[in-house]
C-alpha positions in Angstrom: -118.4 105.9 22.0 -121.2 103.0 22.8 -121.3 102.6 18.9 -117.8 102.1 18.3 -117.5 99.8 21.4 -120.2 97.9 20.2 -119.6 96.9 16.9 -116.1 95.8 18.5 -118.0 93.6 20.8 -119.7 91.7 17.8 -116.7 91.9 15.7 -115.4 89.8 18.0 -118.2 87.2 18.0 -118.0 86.7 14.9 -114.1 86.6 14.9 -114.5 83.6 17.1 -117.6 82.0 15.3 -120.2 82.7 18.6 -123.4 81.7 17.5 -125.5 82.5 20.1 -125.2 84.7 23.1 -124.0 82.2 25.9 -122.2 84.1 28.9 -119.3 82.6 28.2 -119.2 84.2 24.6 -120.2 87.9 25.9 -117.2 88.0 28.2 -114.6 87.1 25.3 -116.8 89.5 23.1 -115.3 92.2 25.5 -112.0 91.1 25.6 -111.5 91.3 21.9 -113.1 94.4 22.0 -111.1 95.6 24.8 -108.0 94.4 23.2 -108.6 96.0 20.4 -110.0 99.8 21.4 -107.4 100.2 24.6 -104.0 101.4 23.7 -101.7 100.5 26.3 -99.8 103.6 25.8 -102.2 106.3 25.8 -103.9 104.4 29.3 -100.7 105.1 31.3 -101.1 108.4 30.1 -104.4 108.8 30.9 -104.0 107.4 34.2 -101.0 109.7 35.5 -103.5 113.1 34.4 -106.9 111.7 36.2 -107.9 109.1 38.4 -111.4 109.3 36.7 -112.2 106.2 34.9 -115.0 107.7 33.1 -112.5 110.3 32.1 -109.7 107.6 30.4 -113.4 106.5 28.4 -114.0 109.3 27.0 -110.5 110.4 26.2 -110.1 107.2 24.3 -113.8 106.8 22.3 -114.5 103.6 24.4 -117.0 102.6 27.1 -116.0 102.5 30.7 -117.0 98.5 30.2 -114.1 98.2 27.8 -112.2 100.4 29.9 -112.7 98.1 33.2 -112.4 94.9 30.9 -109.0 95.8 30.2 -107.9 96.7 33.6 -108.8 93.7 35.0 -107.4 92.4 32.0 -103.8 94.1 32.8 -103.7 95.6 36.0 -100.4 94.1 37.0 -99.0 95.6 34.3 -100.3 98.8 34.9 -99.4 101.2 37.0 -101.7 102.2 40.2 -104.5 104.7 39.7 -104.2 107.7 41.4 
């Protein structure tokens, strides 16, 4: 899970040419990582069967970082937590 996160985080600094590890860069690191590991589809899902976040992680091979990322991300395009 961290792995896999991870490398998705660097992928994207060197998607957008980040040269050095300025805050800036670390928080569209995890946006592309986000982005990129989250599917949409499978969230909803996850989210009407458990209102654990931790859970929605594991479920989909990603960190809870990338998980709150991309809620914050999309949460008003996504329906409540229960």
């Amino acid at each position: 899970m961290h792995d896999r996160s991870a490398l998705a985080h660097e992928l994207g600094h060197d998607d957008r040419g980040h040269r050095n590890d300025r805050p800036k860069h670390e928080v569209m690191a995890d946006r592309y990582a986000a982005e990129r590991m989250v599917d949409p589809e499978l969230l909803v899902d996850l989210m009407r069967w458990s209102p654990d976040m931790s859970r929605w992680a594991h479920e989909m091979g990603v960190t809870t970082r990338l998980i709150r990322v991309y809620w914050n991300l999309h949460r008003s395009n996504l329906p409540a937590a229960q």
